[in-house]
VOMIPA-82080 format. One record per residue (C-alpha): residue number from 1; residue in three letters; x, y, z. Coordinates in steps of 0.001 Angstrom, whole numbers, plus 500000, padded with zeros to 6 digits. Last residue first. Layout:
N
[NUM,"ALA",[X,Y,Z]],
...
end
This chain:
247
[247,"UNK",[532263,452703,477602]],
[246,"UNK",[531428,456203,477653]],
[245,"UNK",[529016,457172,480373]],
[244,"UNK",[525590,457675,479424]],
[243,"UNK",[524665,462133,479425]],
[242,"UNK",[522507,463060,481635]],
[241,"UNK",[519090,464359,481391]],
[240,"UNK",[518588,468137,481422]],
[239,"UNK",[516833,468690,484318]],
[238,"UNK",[513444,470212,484041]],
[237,"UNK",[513202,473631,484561]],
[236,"UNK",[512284,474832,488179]],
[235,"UNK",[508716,476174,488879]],
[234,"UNK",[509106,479667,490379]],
[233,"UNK",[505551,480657,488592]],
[232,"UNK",[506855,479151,485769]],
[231,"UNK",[506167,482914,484020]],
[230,"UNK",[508284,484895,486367]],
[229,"UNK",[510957,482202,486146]],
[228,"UNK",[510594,481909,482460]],
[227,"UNK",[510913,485607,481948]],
[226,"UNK",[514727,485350,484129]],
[225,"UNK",[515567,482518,481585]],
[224,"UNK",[515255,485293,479065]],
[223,"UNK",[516905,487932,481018]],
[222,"UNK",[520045,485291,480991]],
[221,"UNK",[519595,484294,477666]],
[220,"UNK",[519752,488207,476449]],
[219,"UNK",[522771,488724,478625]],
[218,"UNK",[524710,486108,476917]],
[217,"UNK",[523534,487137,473300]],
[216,"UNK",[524839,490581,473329]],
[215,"UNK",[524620,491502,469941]],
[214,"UNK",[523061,494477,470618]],
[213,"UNK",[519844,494299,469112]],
[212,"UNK",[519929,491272,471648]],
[211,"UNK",[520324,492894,474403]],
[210,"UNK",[517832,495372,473577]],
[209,"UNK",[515825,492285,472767]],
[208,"UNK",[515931,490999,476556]],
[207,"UNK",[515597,494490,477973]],
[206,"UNK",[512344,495077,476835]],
[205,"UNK",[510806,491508,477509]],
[204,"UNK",[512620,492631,480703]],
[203,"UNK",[510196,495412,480976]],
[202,"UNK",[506802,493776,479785]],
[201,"UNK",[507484,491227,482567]],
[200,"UNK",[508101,492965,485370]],
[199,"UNK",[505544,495942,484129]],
[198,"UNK",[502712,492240,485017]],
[197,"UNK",[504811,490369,487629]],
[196,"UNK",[504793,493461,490358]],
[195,"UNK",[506592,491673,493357]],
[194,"UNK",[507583,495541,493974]],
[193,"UNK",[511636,494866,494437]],
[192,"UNK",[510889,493530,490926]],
[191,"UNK",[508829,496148,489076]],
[190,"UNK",[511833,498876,490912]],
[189,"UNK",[514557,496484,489167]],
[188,"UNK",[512914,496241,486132]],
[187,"UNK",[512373,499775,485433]],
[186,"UNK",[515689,500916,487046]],
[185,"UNK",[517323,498427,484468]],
[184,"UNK",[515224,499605,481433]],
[183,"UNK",[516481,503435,482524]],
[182,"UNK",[519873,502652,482470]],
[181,"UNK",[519718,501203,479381]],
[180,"UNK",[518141,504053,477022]],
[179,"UNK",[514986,505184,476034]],
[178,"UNK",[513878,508694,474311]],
[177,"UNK",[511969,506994,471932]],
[176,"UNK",[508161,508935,472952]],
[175,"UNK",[507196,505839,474246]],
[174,"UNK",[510588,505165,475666]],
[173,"UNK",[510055,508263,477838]],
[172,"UNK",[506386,507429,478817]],
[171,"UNK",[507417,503806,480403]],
[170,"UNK",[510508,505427,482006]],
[169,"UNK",[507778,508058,483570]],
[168,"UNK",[504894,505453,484366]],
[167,"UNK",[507407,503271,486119]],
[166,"UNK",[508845,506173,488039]],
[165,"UNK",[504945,507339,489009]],
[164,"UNK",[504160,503159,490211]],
[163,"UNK",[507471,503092,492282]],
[162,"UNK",[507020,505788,494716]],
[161,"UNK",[510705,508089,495806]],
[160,"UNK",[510710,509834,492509]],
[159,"UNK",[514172,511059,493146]],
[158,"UNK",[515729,507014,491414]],
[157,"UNK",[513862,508285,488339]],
[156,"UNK",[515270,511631,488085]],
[155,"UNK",[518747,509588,487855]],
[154,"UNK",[518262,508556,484266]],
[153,"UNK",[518795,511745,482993]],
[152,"UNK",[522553,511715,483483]],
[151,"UNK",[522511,507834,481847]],
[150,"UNK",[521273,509769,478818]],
[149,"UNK",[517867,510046,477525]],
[148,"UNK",[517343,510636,473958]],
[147,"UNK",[515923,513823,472294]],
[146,"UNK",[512822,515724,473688]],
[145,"UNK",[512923,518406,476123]],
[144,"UNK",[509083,517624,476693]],
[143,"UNK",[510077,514227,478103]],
[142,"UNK",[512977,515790,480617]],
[141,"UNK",[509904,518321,481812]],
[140,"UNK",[507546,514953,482390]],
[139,"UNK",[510670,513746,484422]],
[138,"UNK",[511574,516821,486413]],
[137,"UNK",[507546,517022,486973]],
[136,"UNK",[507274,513997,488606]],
[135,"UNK",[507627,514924,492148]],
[134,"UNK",[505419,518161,491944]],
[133,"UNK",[502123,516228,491011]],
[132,"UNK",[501444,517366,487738]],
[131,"UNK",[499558,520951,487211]],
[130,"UNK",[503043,522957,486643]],
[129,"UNK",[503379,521040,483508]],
[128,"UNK",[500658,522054,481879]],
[127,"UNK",[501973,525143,480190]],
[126,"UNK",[504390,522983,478696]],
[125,"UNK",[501789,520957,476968]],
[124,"UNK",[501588,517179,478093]],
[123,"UNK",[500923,515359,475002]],
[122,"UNK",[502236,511699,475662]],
[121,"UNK",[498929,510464,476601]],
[120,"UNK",[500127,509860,480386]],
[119,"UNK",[501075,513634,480513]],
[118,"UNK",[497713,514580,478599]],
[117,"UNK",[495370,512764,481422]],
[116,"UNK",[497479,513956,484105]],
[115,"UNK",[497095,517660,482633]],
[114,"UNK",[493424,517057,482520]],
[113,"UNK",[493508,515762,486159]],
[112,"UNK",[495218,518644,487322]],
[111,"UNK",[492958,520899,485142]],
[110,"UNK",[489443,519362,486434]],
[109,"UNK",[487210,516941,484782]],
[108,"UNK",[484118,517528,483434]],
[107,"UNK",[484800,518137,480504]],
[106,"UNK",[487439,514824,480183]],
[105,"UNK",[484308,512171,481347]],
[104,"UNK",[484218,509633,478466]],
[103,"UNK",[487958,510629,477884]],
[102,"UNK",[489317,509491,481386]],
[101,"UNK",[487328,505943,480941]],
[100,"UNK",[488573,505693,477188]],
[99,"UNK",[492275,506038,478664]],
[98,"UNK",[493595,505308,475046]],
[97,"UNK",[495967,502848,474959]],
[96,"UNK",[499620,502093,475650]],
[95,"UNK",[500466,499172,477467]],
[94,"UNK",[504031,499687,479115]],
[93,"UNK",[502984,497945,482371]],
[92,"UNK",[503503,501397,483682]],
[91,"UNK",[501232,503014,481097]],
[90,"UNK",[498872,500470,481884]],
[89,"UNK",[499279,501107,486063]],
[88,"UNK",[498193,505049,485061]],
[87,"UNK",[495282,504200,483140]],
[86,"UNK",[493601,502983,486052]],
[85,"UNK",[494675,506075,488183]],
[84,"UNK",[493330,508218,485570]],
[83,"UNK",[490183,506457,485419]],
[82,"UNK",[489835,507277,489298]],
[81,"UNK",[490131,510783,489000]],
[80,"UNK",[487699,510852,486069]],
[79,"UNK",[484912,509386,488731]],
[78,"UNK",[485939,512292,490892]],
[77,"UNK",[485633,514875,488680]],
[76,"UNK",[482236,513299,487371]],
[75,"UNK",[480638,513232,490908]],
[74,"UNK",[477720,511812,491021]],
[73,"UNK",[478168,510584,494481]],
[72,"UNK",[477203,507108,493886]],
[71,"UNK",[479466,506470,490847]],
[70,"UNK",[482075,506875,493006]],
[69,"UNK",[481168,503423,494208]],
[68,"UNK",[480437,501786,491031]],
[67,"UNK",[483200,502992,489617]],
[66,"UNK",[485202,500735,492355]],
[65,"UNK",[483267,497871,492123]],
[64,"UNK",[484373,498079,488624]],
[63,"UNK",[487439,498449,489072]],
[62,"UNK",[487728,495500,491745]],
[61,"UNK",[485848,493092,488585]],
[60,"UNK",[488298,494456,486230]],
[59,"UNK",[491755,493481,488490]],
[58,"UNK",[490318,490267,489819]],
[57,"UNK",[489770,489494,486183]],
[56,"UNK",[493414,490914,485175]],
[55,"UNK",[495485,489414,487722]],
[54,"UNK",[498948,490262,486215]],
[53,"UNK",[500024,491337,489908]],
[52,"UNK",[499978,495037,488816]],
[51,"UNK",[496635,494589,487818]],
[50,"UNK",[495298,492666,490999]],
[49,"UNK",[497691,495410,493236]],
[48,"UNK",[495632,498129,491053]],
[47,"UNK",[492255,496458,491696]],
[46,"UNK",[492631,495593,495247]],
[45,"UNK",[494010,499116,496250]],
[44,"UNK",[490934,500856,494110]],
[43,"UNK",[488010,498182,495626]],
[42,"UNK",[489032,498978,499386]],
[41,"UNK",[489212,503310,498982]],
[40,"UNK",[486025,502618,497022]],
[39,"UNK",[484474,500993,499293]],
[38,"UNK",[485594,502817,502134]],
[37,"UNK",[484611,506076,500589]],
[36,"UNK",[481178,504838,499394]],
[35,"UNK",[480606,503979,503075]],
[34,"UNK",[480758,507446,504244]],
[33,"UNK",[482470,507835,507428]],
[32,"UNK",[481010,508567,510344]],
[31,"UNK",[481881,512544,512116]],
[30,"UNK",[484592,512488,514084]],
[29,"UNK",[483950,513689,517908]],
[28,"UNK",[483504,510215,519311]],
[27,"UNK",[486782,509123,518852]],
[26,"UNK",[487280,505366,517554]],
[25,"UNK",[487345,506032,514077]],
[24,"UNK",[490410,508182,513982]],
[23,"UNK",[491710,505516,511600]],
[22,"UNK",[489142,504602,509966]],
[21,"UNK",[488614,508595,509282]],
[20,"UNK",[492307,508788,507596]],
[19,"UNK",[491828,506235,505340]],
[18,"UNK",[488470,507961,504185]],
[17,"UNK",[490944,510627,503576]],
[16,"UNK",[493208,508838,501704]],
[15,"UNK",[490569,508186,499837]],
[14,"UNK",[488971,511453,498904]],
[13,"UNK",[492744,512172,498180]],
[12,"UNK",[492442,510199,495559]],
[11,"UNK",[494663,510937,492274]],
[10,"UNK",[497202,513346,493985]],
[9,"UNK",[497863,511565,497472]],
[8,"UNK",[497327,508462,495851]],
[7,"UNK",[500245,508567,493447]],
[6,"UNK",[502384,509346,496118]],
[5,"UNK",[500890,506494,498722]],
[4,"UNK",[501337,503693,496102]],
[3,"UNK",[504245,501862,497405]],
[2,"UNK",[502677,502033,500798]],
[1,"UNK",[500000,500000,500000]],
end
């Protein structure tokens, strides 16, 4: 939960304040909590860990629980807020599509969340970059720079201290073919300290044929064998059966 706190505290801070009320639930002098809010603060964790996990029914059935939810209120802004964060953990995974959900609901939605909608897009104009959450701006500036990322560059990732934002920013620069190295490895490495199978496996799918665009045929076996392990579930390979002694 914790690894999402920094994209929360922009997307849903509705939730995080429902949080908040459980928490203080005991004294008498705060007010009840709505039950939409714990719902939907419940249904948006399970969904993005189910997505992130490569659970994708568990994932669309939590969403949905979770539109329902907001869907109580009326709210558009809010409903859009949640879209976004949707749309947010398929950037990460590297899946690039449309945020539908966002654009069924964009005029009604409010700046931040427009900005957020056009930063995950790839169309963030400058002007708009003062709306993004204030940790992942250096990033989304470095993407409207343009031209490719050096190892230099690479080290805004490491600042943005919450895994899902620096996945969504590495994911956003190669989109727009600014990738390099450096930036796969932090994008594997932060899926992987995460337990998050689904950008685990779409980044060292990455890595594994930029190894082998460059020739390096060692290091593209061993991210390969690393895919298997993710997909085996930790199964072990079959031993390769032994050779007969020579007479």
């Amino acid at each position: 939960m914790n690894a999402l706190i920094g994209l929360a505290r922009w997307l849903r801070p509705w939730m995080l304040g429902a949080v908040m009320a459980l928490l203080l639930g005991a004294c008498a002098s705060q007010p009840p909590v709505p039950d939409w809010r714990v719902n939907a603060q419940a249904a948006s964790e399970r969904a993005t860990w189910a997505y992130l996990a490569g659970n994708t029914r568990v994932a669309n059935l939590e969403f949905d629980r979770m539109r329902k939810e907001v869907a109580r209120t009326g709210d558009a802004g809010l409903m859009a807020r949640a879209e976004l964060l949707r749309c947010s953990t398929q950037v990460a995974s590297l899946v690039f599509e449309p945020c539908s959900g966002f654009e069924a609901l964009r005029a009604d939605a409010a700046a931040p969340e427009i900005a957020y909608a056009n930063y995950l897009a790839g169309r963030l104009p400058p002007q708009e970059l003062a709306l993004l959450p204030s940790a992942q701006q250096p990033a989304a500036q470095r993407l409207l720079q343009g031209g490719a990322i050096s190892s230099g560059d690479a080290a805004l990732l490491p600042a943005m201290d919450q895994p899902l934002p620096r996945l969504v920013a590495a994911a956003l620069w190669f989109q727009a073919g600014q990738g390099h190295p450096a930036v796969i490895t932090l994008a594997v490495d932060t899926a992987s300290s995460q337990g998050w199978s689904r950008p685990l496996l779409a980044w060292l799918q990455l890595q594994a044929r930029h190894a082998e665009s460059a020739g390096d045929a060692v290091e593209a076996r061993r991210v390969r064998r690393r895919i298997e392990l993710v997909l085996n579930g930790g199964a072990l390979p079959p031993a390769a059966p032994s050779k007969p002694a020579a007479p």
